[in-house]
N, C-alpha and C positions, 0 to 999 in steps of 0.2 A: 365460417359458420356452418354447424349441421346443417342437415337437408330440412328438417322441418322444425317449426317453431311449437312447445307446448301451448296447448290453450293457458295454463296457468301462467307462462313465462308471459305468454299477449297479454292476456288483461294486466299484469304486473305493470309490464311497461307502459299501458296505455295509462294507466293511474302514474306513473313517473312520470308521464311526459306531459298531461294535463295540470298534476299539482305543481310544474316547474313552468310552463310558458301557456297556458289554457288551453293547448289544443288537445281537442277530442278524437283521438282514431274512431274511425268505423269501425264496424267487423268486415271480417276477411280484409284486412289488408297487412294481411302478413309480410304479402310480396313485396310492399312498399318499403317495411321495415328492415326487410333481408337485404334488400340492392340500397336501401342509404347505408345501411349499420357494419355493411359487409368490409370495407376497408377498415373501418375504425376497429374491428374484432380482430383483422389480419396483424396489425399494425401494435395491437398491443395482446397479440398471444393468446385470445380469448375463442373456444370454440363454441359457443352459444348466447342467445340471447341470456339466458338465465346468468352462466358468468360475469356478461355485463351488467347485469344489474347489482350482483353482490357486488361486484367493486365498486360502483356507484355508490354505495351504500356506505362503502369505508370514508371514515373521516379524511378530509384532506382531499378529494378528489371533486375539486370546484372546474380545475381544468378542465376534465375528462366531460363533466356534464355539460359545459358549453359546447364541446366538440359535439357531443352528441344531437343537444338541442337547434345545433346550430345546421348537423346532417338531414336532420327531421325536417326545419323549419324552411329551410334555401328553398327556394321556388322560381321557374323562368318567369318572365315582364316581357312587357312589353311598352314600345314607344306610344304615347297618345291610346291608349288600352282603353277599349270601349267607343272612343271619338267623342260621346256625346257632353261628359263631363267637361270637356276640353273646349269644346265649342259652346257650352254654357257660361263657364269660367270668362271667353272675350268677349260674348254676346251680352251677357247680361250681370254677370256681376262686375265685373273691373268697370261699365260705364257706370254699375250701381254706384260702386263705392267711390271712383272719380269724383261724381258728384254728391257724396257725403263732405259735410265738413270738418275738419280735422286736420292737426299736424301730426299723429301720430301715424307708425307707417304702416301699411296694409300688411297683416301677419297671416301668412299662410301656413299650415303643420301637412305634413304626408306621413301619412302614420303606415307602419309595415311596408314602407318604401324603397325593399329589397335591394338592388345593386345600381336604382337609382333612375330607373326613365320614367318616372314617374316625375319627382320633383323637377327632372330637368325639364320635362314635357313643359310643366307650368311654365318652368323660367322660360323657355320659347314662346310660349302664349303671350307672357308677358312684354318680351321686348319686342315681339311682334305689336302687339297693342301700342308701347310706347309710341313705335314708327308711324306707326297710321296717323295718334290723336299725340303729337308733340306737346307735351305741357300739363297732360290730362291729369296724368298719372301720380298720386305720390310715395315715395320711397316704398317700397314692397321688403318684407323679409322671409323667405320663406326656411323653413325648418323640415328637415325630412329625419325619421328615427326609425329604428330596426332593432330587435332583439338578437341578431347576427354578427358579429365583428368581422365576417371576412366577407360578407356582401358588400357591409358600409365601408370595406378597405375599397372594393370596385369601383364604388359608389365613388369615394373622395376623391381617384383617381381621374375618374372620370374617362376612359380610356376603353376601348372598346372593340373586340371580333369583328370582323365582316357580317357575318354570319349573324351577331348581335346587331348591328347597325341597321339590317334589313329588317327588321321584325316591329314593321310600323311606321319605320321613318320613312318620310318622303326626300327621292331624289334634291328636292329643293331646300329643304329645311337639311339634308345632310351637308350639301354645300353652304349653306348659309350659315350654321353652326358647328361644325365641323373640320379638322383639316387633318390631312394624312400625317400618322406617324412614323417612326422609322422603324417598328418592327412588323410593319404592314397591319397596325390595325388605325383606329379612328377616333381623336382627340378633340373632346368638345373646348368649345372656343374660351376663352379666360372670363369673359363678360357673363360667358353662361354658371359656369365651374363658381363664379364668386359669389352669385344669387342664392345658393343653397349651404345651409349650415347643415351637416350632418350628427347627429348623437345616436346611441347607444341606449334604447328602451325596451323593457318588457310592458307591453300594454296592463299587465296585471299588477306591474307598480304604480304609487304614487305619482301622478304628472307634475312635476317644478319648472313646466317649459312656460310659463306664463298666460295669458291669453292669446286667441286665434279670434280673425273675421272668419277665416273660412277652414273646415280641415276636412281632407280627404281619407278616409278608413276603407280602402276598397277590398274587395276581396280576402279579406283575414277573418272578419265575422263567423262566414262558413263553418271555421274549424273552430268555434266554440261552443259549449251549451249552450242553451237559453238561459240559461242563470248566470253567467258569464257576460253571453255577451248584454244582457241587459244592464249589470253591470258597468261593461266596456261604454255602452253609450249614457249612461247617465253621467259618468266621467267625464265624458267629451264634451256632453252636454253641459259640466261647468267649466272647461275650459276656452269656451266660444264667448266672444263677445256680446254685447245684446245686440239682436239682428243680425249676427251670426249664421251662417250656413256650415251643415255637414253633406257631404257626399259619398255617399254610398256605393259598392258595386251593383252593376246590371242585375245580378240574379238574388242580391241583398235588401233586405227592408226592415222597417223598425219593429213590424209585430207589437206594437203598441206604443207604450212611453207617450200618450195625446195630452199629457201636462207640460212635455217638455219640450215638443218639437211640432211643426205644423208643416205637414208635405206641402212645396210649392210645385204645381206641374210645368214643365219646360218644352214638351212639345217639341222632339220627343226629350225622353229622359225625367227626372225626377229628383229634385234635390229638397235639405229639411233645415227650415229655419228655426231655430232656437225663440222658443214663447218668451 
């Protein structure tokens, strides 16, 4: 890629990458868009952003735009991210819903659930909970989506860095859920791997994943408008069951929507029940 990026060719791209998965650039982060975009420009002969986008633009290039959406969107995780949700989730909702009645089975969604220690987080909460209260529990499914195909490959995998493994996990829970691979990284255990169903979503599409008791939207809000994400959560808000919980990131909140949702305070932390 050239040295600098035009202001016309930025805003160009920022409207490309908002009308294709809602995220909204800042200004000045050019920098951002030069060290993702830069391989992918190397890789197919392009010396500028503005190149990239006229080819974008040619019919037929459905490929090219996931590669791109997908450079934009990756992002690191972490294990148990934030704590408080996590500690919520065995404190008070699993005895909540234990003690609902029903044979259907508790459905959880992780939405922008990146390469996956998210969803698995749960699935450890979960068979953690099993072991304490034998019997308590019934059938759980949970669902984790991504608008990335080569996160959710990591994800399915389930298979993992050193370097990845330390970013949250405890010594204990690595042992307990984990066991060494053979090309020295770190393999979550089969019990865990089979709790999570992964797909393939743009939050800006239609949702056919069914209903949820509880879904987790952390950290992806951020990078949308407000007209967006209002949007994003009113969606959510019908894909929750009644009585229903959403959870939110630490630095995330509804900014209104008080027909649809009602803050519960958790002491610490903060999750929203579905009216």
């Amino acid at each position: 890629m050239k040295a600098d990026i035009t202001p016309q060719e930025y805003e160009a791209f920022k409207k490309f990458l908002q009308d294709a998965c809602g995220i909204l650039l800042g200004d000045n982060k050019q920098y951002l868009v030069k060290s993702r975009l830069r391989r992918i420009l190397e890789e197919n002969s392009l010396n500028s952003l503005g190149a990239l986008l006229e080819r974008l633009n040619r019919p037929g290039r459905g490929g090219l735009k996931e590669v791109v959406i997908d450079a934009m969107t990756t992002n690191e995780t972490l294990w148990f991210r934030d704590n408080h949700p996590f500690r919520i989730l065995q404190e008070k909702l699993l005895p909540e819903f234990s003690d609902r009645n029903g044979l259907s089975p508790l459905r959880i969604w992780s939405a922008a659930c990146s390469t996956g220690q998210e969803p698995y987080s749960v699935a450890m909460v979960i068979d953690e909970y099993r072991r304490s209260r034998p019997g308590k529990l019934r059938d759980v499914k949970i669902t984790a989506t991504d608008i990335s195909k080569s996160v959710l490959e990591v994800a399915r995998r389930g298979e993992y860095e050193m370097i990845a493994i330390g970013r949250g996990l405890s010594p204990e829970r690595q042992k307990q859920f984990f066991t060494a691979s053979a090309n020295g990284g770190w393999q979550i255990r089969p019990q865990i791997r089979s709790m999570v169903d992964f797909k393939e979503l743009n939050l800006l599409d239609r949702y056919m994943l069914g209903k949820f008791d509880v879904i987790l939207c952390r950290n992806v809000l951020i990078y949308f408008s407000a007209d967006l994400k209002r949007d994003i959560l009113t969606r959510l808000h019908g894909a929750l069951n009644p009585g229903g919980y959403l959870i939110l990131g630490a630095s995330e909140s509804l900014n209104g929507l008080p027909d649809l949702y009602e803050m519960v305070q958790c002491h610490p932390g903060i999750i929203y029940r579905k009216k």
